[in-house]
VEXPA-799819 format. One record per residue: y, z, x of N, C-alpha, C in turn. Coordinates in steps of 0.05 Angstrom, whole numbers, padded with zeros to 5 digits, always signed. Last residue first. Layout:
BEGIN
YZXYZXYZX ...
This chain:
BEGIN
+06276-00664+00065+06289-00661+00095+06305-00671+00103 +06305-00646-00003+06289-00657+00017+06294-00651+00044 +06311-00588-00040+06325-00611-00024+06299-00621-00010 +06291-00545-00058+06309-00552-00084+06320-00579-00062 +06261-00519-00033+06279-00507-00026+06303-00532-00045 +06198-00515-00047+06216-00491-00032+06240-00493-00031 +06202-00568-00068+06184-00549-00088+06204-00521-00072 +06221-00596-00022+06238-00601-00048+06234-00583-00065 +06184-00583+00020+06213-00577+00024+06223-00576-00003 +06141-00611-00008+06140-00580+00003+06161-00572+00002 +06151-00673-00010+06145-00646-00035+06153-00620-00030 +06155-00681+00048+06179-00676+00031+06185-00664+00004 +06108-00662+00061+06124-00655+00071+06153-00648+00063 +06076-00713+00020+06066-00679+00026+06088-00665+00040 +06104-00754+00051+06107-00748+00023+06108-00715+00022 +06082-00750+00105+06106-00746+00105+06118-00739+00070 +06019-00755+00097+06039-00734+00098+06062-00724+00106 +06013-00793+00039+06021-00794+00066+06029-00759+00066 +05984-00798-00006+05964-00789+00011+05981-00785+00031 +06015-00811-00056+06005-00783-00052+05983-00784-00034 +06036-00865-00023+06049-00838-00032+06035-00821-00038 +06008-00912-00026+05999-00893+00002+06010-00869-00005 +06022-00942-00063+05995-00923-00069+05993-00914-00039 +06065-00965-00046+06065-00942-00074+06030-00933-00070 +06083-00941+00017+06074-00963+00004+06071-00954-00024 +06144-00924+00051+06117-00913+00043+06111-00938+00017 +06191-00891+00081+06181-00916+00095+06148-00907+00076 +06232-00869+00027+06212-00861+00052+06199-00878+00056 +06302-00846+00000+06269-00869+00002+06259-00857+00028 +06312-00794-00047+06302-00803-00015+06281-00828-00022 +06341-00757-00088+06338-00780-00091+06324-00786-00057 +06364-00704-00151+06356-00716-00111+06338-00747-00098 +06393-00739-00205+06377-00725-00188+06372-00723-00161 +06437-00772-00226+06438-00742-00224+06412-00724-00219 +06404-00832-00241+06427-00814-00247+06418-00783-00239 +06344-00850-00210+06352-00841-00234+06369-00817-00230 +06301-00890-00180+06323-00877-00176+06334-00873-00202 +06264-00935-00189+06257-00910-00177+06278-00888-00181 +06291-00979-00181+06288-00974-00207+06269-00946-00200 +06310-00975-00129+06331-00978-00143+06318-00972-00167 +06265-00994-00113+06276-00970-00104+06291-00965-00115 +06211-01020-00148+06241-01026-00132+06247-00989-00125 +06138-01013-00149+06166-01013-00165+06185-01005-00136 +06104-01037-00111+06100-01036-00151+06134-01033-00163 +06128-01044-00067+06104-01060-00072+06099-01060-00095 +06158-01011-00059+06147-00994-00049+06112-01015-00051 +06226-01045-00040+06205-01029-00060+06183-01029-00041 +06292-01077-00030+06270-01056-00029+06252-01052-00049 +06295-01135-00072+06310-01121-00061+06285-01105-00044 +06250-01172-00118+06270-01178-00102+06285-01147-00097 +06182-01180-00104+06203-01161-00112+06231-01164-00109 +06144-01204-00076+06147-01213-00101+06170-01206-00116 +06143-01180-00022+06168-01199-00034+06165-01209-00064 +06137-01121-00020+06122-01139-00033+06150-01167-00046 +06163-01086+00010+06131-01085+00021+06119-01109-00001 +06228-01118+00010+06211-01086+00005+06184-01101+00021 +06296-01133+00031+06267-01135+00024+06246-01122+00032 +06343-01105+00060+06348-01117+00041+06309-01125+00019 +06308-01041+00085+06316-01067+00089+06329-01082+00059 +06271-01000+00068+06299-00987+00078+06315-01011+00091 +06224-00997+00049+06221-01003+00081+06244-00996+00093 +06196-00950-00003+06212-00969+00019+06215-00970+00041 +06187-00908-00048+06171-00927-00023+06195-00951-00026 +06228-00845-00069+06216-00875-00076+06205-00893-00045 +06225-00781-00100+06224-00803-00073+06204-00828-00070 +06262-00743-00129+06252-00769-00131+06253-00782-00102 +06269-00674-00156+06272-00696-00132+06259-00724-00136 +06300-00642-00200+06285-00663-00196+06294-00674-00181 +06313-00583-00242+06315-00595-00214+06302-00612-00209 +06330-00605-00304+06321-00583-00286+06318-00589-00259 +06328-00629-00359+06349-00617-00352+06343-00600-00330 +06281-00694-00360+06289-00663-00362+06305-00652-00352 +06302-00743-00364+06299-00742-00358+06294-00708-00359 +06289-00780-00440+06311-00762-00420+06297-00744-00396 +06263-00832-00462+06256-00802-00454+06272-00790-00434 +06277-00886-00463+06267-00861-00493+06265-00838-00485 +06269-00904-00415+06304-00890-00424+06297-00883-00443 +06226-00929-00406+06225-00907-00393+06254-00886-00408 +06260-00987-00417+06233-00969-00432+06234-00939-00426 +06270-01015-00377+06292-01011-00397+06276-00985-00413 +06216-01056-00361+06252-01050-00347+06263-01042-00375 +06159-01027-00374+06173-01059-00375+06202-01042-00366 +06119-00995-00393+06124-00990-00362+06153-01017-00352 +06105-00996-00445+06126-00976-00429+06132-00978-00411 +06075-01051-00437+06102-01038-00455+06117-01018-00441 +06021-01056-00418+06044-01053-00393+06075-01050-00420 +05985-01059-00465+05984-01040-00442+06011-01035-00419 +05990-01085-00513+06012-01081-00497+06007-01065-00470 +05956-01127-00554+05952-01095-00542+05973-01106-00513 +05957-01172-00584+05969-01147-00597+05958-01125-00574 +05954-01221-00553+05936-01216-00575+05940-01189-00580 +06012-01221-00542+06012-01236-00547+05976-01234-00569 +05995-01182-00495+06003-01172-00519+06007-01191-00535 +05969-01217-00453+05949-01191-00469+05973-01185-00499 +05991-01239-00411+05996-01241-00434+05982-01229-00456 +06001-01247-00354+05968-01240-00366+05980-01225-00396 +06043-01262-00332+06016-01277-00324+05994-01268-00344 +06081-01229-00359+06084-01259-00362+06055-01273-00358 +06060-01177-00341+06053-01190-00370+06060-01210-00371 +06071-01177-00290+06043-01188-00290+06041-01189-00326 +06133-01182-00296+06120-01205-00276+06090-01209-00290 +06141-01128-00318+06138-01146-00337+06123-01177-00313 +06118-01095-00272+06096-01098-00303+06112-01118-00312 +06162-01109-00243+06133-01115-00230+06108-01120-00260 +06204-01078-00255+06201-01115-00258+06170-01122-00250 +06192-01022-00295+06187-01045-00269+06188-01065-00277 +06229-00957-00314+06219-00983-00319+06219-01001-00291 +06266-00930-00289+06275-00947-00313+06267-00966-00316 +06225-00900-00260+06239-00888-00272+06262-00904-00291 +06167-00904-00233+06179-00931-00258+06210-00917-00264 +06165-00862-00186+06164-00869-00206+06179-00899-00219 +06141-00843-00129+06142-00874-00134+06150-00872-00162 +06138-00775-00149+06143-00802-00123+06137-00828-00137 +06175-00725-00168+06162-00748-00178+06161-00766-00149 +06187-00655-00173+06185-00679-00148+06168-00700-00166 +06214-00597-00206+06192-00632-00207+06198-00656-00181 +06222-00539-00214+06222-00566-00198+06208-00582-00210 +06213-00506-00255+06229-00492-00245+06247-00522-00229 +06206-00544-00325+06195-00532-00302+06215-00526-00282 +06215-00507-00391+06231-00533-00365+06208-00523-00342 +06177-00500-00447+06190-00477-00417+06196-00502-00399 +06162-00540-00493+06154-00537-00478+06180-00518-00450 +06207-00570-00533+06177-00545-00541+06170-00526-00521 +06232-00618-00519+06244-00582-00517+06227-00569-00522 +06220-00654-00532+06222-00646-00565+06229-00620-00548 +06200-00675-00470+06226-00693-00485+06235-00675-00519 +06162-00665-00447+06184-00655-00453+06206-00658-00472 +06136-00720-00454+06125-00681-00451+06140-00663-00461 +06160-00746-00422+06157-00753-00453+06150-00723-00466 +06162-00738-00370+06189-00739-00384+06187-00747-00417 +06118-00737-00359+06124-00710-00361+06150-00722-00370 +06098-00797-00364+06091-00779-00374+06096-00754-00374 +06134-00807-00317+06148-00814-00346+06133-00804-00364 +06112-00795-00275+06139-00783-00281+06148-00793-00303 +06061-00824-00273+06056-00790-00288+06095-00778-00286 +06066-00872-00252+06080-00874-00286+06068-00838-00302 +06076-00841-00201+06082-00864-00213+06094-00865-00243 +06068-00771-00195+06072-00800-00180+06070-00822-00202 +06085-00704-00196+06089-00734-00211+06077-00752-00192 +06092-00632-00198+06093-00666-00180+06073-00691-00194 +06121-00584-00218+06106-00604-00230+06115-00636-00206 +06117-00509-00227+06131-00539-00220+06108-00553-00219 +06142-00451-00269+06120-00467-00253+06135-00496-00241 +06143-00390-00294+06147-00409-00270+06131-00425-00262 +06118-00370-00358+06108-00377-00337+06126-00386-00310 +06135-00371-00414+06152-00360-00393+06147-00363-00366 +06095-00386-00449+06120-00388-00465+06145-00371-00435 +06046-00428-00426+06060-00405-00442+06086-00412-00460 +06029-00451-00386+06048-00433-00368+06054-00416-00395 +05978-00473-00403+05980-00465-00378+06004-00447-00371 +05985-00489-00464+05961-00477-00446+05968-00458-00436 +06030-00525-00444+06032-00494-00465+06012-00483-00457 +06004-00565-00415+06028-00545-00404+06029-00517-00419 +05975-00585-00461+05964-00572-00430+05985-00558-00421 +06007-00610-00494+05993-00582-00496+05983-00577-00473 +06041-00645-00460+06057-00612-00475+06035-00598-00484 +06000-00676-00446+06005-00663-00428+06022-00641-00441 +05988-00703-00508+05972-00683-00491+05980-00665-00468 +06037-00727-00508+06023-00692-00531+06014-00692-00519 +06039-00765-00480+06063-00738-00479+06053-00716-00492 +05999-00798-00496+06006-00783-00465+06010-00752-00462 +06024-00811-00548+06004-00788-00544+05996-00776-00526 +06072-00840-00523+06078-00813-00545+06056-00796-00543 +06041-00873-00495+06060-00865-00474+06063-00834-00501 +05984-00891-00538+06013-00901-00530+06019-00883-00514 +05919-00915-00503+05942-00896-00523+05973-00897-00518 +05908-00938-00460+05886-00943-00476+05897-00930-00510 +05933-00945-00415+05935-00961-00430+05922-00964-00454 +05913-00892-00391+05942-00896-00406+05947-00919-00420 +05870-00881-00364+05875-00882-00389+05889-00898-00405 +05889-00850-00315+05873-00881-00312+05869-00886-00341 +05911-00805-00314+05930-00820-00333+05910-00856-00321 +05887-00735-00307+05875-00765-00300+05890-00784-00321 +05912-00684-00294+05918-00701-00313+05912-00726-00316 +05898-00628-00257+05895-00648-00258+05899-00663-00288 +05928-00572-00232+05920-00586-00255+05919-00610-00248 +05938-00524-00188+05930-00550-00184+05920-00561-00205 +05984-00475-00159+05961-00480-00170+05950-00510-00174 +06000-00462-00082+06005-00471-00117+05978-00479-00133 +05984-00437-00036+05991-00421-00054+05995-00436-00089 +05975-00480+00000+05999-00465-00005+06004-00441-00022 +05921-00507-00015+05932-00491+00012+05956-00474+00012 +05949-00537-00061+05940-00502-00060+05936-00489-00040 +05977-00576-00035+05991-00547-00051+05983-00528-00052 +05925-00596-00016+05945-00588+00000+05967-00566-00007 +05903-00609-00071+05886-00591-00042+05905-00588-00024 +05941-00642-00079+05940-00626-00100+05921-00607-00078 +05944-00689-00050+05964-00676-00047+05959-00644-00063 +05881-00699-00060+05886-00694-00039+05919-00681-00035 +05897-00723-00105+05874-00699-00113+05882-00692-00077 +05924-00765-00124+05937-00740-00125+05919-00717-00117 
């Protein structure tokens, strides 16, 4: 994200960083406190602001949010998100069974999970990695995907929605991504 984030501010936007290399280390709930206090921090109680996501940081601002405390943001573009959950985390907890000795690291991220936390009531684009074929960038997968998560589980009821020929970890470096952020943050649509 640190490279899409030097590109916003080329723009004029500001640039918080939220390092979520962590995440397994606390539940998805304390995620969520931390990022609602950083937000309060940062915008207040009236601020305008918007908020770009990639992966499992779109379910961390959907937990954030989730008690209403926190001012909606104006936009949110998420890319690659889990957005109901991956077949992909549960696949590698079958292989690497870690919770079975009590630490869950891939829990939230499992098919169905992500739905504790309502999506926020505010403008949200989602653009998910795909090749735009019956089969994605990682046949492990069955349908489209981006290689971590499906396209279809990327996608979430009543928001803007675009797949884009993109791998999940090429997303915050391509700049076709960067392009489609821009348009979605300016003008509430993709290209």
């Amino acid at each position: 994200m640190a490279l899409l984030g030097v590109r916003l501010k080329s723009l004029g936007y500001g640039a918080i960083h939220l390092p979520t290399f962590g995440y397994h280390l606390r539940s998805l709930d304390t995620h969520g406190a931390e990022l609602r206090r950083l937000l309060l921090r940062v915008v207040g109680q009236g601020a305008d602001y918007d908020v770009v996501t990639f992966s499992f940081g779109g379910v961390f601002l959907r937990a954030a949010l989730a008690d209403g405390s926190v001012p909606l943001p104006r936009r949110v573009v998420m890319l690659s998100p889990p957005s109901q959950g991956a077949l992909r985390a549960q696949q590698v907890r079958a292989q690497l069974p870690f919770h079975l000795l009590g630490w869950d690291p891939l829990a939230p991220l499992l098919p169905g999970e992500p739905a504790r936390y309502p999506m926020p009531p505010t403008e949200v684009g989602i653009l998910a990695g795909g090749t735009g074929g019956e089969t994605g960038f990682s046949r492990r997968l069955p349908g489209d995907n981006d290689g971590k998560v499906r396209v279809a589980e990327a996608h979430h009821p009543g928001v803007v929605f675009k797949r884009v020929p993109q791998r999940h970890f090429q997303m915050p470096f391509s700049n076709l991504a960067f392009q489609e952020t821009r348009a979605f943050l300016e003008t509430g649509s993709f290209l």
